[in-house]
BAMI-634956 format. One line per 5 residues: their letters; for each residue x, y, z of C-alpha. Coordinates in nm, 3 decimals. Example, Ala and Ser with C-alpha at 12.3 -4.5 7.8 and 13.67 -1.06 7.14 Angstrom:
BAMI-634956
AS> 1.230:-0.450:0.780; 1.367:-0.106:0.714
end
This chain:
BAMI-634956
XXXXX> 1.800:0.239:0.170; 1.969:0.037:0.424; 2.172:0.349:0.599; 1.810:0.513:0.726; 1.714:0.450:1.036
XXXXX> 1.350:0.271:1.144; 1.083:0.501:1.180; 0.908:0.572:1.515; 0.539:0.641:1.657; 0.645:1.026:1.689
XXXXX> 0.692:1.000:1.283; 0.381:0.878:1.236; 0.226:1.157:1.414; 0.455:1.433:1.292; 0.323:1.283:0.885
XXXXX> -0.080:1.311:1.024; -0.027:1.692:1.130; 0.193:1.716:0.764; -0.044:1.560:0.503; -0.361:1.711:0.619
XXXXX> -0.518:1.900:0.413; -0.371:1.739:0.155; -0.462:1.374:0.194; -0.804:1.256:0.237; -0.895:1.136:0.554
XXXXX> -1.057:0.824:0.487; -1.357:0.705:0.694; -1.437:0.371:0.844; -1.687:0.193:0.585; -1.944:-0.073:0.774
XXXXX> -2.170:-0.317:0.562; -2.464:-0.546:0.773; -2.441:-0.769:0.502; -2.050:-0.800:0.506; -2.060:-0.869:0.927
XXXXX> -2.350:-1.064:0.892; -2.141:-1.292:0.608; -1.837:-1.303:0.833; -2.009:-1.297:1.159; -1.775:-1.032:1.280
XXXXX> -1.802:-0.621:1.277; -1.597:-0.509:0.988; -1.456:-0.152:0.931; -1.322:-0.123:0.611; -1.062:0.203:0.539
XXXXX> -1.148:0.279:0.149; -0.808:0.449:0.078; -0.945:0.386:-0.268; -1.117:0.710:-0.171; -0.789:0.865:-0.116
XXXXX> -0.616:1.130:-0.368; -0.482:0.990:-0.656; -0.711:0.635:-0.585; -0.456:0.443:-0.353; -0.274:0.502:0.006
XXXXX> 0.025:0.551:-0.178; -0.012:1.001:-0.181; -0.011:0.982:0.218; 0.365:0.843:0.200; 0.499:0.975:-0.099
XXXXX> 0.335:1.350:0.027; 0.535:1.291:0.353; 0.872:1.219:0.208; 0.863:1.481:-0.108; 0.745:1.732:0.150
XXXXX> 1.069:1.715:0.364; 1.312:1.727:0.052; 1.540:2.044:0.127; 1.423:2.346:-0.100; 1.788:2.381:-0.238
XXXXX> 1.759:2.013:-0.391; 1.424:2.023:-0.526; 1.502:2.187:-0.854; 1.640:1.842:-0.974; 1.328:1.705:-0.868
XXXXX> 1.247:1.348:-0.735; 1.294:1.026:-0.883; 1.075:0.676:-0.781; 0.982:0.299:-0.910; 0.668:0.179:-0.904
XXXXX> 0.384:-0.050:-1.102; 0.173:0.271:-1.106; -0.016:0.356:-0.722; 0.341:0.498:-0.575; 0.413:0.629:-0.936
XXXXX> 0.105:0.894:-0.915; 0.180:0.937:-0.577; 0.455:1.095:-0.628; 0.389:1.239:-0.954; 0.094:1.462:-0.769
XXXXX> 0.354:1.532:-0.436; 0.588:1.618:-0.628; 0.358:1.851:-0.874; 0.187:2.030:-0.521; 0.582:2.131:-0.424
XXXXX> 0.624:2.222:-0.844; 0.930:1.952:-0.892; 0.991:1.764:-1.155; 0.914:1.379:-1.126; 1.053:1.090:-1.307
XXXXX> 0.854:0.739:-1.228; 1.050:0.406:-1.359; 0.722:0.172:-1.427; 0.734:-0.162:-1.548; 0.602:-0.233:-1.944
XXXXX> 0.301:-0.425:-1.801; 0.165:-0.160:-1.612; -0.195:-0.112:-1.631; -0.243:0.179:-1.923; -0.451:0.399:-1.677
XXXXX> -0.137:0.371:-1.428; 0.053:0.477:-1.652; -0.167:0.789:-1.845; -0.239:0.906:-1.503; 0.119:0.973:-1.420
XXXXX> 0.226:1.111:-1.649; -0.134:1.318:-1.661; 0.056:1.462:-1.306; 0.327:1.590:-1.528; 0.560:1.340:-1.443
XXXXX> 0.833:1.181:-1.710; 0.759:0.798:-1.735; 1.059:0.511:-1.833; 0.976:0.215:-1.917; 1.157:-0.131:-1.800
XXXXX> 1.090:-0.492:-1.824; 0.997:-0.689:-1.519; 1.184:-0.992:-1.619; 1.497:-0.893:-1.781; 1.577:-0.557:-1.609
XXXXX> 1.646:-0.436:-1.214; 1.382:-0.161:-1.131; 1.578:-0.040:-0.816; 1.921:-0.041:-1.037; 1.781:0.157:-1.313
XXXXX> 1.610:0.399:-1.063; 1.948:0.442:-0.873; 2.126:0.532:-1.195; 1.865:0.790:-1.308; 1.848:0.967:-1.002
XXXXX> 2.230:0.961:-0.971; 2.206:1.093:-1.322; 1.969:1.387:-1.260; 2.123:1.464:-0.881; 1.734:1.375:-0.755
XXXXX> 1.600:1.258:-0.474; 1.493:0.908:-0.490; 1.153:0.843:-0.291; 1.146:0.460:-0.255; 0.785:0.271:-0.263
XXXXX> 0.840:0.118:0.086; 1.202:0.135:0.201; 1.193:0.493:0.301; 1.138:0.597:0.647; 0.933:0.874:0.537
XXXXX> 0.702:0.673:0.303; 0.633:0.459:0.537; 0.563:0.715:0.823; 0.266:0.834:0.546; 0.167:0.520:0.582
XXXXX> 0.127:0.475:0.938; -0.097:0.782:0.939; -0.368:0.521:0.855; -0.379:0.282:1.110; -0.330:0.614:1.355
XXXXX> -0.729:0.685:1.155; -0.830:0.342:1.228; -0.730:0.342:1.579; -0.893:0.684:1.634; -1.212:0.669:1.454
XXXXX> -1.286:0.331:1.603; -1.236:0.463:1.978; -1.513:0.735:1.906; -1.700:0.443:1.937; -1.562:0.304:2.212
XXXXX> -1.408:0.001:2.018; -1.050:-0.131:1.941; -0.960:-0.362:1.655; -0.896:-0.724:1.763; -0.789:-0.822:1.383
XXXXX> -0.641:-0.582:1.138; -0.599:-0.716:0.750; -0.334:-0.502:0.480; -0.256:-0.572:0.158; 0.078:-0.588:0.152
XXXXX> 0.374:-0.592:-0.166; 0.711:-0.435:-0.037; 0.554:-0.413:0.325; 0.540:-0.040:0.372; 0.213:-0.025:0.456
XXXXX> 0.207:-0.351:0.683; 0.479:-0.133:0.879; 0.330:0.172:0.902; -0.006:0.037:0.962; 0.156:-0.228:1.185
XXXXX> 0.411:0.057:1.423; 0.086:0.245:1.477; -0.167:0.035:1.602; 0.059:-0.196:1.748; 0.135:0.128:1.971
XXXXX> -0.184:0.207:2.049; -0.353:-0.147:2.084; -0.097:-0.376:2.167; -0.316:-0.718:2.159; -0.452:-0.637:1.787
XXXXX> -0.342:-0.908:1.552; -0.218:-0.774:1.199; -0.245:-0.984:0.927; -0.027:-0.844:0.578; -0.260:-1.036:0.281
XXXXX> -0.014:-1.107:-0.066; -0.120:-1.266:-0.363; -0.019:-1.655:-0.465; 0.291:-1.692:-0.593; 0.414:-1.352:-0.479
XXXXX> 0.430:-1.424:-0.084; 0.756:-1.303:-0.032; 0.627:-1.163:0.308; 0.480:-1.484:0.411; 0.770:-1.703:0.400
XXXXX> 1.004:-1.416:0.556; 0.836:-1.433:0.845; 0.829:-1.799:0.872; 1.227:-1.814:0.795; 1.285:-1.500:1.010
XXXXX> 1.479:-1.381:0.715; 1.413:-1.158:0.385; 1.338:-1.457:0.134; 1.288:-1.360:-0.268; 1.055:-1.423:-0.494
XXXXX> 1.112:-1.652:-0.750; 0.891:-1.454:-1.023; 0.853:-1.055:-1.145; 0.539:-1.121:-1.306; 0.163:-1.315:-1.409
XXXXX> -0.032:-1.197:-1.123; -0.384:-0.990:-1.169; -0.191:-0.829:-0.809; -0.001:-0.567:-1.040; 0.073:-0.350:-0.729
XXXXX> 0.179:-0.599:-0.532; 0.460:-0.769:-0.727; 0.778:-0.628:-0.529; 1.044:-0.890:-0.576; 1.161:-0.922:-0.155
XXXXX> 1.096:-0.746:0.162; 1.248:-0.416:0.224; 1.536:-0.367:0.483; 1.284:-0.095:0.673; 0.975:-0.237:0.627
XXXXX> 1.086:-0.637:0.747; 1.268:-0.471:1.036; 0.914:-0.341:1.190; 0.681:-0.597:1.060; 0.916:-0.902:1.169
XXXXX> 0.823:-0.826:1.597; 0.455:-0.650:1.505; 0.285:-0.950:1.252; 0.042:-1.222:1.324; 0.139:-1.439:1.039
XXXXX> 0.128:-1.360:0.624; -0.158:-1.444:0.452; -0.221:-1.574:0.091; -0.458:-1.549:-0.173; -0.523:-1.679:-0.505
XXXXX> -0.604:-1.407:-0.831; -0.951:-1.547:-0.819; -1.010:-1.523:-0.464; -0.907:-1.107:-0.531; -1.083:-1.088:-0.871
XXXXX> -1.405:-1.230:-0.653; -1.363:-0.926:-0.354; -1.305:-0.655:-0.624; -1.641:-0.765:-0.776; -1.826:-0.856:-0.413
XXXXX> -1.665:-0.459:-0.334; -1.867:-0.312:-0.652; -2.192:-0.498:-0.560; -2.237:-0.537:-0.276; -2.010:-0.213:-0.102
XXXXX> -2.036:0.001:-0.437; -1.640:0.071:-0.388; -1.405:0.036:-0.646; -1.082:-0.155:-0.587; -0.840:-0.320:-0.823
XXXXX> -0.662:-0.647:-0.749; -0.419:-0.578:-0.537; -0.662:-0.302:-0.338; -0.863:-0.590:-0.245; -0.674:-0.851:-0.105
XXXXX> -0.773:-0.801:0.240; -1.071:-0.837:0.188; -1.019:-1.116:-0.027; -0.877:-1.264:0.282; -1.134:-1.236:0.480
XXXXX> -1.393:-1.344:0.200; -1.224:-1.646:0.163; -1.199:-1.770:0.565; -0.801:-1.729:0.560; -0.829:-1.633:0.959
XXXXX> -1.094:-1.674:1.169; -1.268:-1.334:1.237; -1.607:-1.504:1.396; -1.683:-1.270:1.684; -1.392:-1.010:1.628
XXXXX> -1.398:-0.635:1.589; -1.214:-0.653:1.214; -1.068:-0.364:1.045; -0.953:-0.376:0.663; -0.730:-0.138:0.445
XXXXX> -0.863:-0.135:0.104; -0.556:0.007:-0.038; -0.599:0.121:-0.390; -0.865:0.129:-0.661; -0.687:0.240:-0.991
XXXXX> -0.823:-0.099:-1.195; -0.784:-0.158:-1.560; -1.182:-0.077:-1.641; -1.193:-0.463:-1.807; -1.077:-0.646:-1.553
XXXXX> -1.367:-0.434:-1.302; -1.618:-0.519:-1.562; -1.528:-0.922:-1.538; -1.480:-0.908:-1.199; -1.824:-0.742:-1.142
XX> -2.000:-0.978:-1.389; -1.810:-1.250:-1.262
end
């Protein structure tokens, strides 16, 4: 992944006039009771709403889209916990190639049945013993596909940027700019792309990439000023969000554009997906509601600020909604 070369603004604009029509244009969610608890005005960007329940389509729609016809017969190859997975099981079904999706054993069932419910072919690995990026390398070497990586693809994370292009937009037809911007973030993708367009556009927003404990990979990176590892695959509720490092890309254009990472606990996201369901009627899973858990939770002051929120994904495990609702 290392060999591509950053993504720019023009990218992000070029993916906007490719996925549409495709991918749902989100809107900008407000809730009195949500600025009133945080004493801010909050937009929150529901790409649970989006096709296939995450943010994940926008990318993966991007990068399958620009595979050259004469190599799509051998179809496309990717790794992912399950929201990149049906992705681009569902891009790569719209441009009728085959998909194969390397998934960890742990993966939330539903992840997993909607996949393969794309058409896709589904392999199995373990988190702990087994190296998802290896094993995806090797199949798609294997196969002669294209491999569409979950954040270190210039392309993916283009898609990505398409949404913080929406926020930017949709806020100014109402004459506002974000002052605070907070993204769940795993391998960073969507920090950049989020990140490379509204730092563009509004230069003094502050962009704040939320990970879950124990997984803050991000977090420390920036403090070092160097891509630091994570010391566990698994045993966070944060399924999506359990990349092991940075990616080269996605470090590379959050390292100049970030406020600071921010952490929170699995209870402090179990509590936002079930403050989402009452209180916002949304549905997010864990690692979809981080941000917000973020925010919930005081991490950064917001009092006064014009706040804007990706929800990222809302393909939860229908127990752990239920607990987190009755919670």
């Amino acid at each position: 992944m290392t060999d591509q070369a950053l993504p720019t603004y023009d990218d992000i604009l070029a993916a906007a006039v490719r996925i549409e029509g495709e991918a749902v244009r989100t809107p900008l969610v407000t809730s009195p009771a949500l600025d009133a608890k945080l004493n801010a005005r909050v937009f929150l960007k529901p790409e649970c709403l989006q096709r296939t329940g995450s943010f994940k389509f926008r990318g993966a729609f991007n990068a399958v889209s620009q595979i050259p016809a004469d190599r799509r017969a051998n179809g496309v190859v990717a790794c992912s916990s399950g929201n990149h997975a049906q992705g681009v099981a569902a891009a790569a079904a719209l441009h009728g190639m085959p998909a194969t999706i390397v998934m960890p054993s742990d993966a939330p069932a539903i992840k997993r049945e909607r996949t393969e419910g794309y058409g896709a072919t589904v392999v199995s690995y373990d988190r702990s013993s087994q190296d998802r990026d290896a094993l995806t390398e090797a199949i798609a070497a294997e196969k002669g596909a294209t491999l569409v990586h979950p954040y270190d693809n210039r392309d993916v994370i283009a898609g990505q940027g398409t949404i913080g292009l929406e926020i930017v937009e949709d806020l100014r037809t109402r004459g506002l700019t974000p002052d605070v911007v907070l993204v769940c973030c795993g391998g960073g993708g969507l920090t950049a792309g989020v990140a490379l367009a509204i730092k563009t556009l509004v230069p003094s927003a502050a962009i704040y990439p939320v990970e879950p404990e124990g997984f803050d990979d991000q977090a420390r990176s920036f403090a070092a000023g160097e891509r630091l590892r994570n010391t566990r695959t698994a045993g966070s509720v944060c399924d999506a969000l359990l990349t092991p490092m940075p990616g080269v890309l996605s470090f590379a254009l959050n390292k100049p554009r970030i406020a600071r990472g921010l952490v929170v606990s699995d209870a402090e996201a179990l509590a936002a997906v079930g403050y989402a369901a009452r209180e916002l009627k949304l549905v997010l899973e864990p690692g979809g509601a981080v941000a917000l858990a973020a925010a919930l939770s005081g991490k950064v002051d917001l009092s006064g600020k014009i706040v804007a929120i990706v929800l990222s994904g809302g393909n939860v495990d229908p127990a752990i909604l239920a607990g987190a609702v009755a919670a």
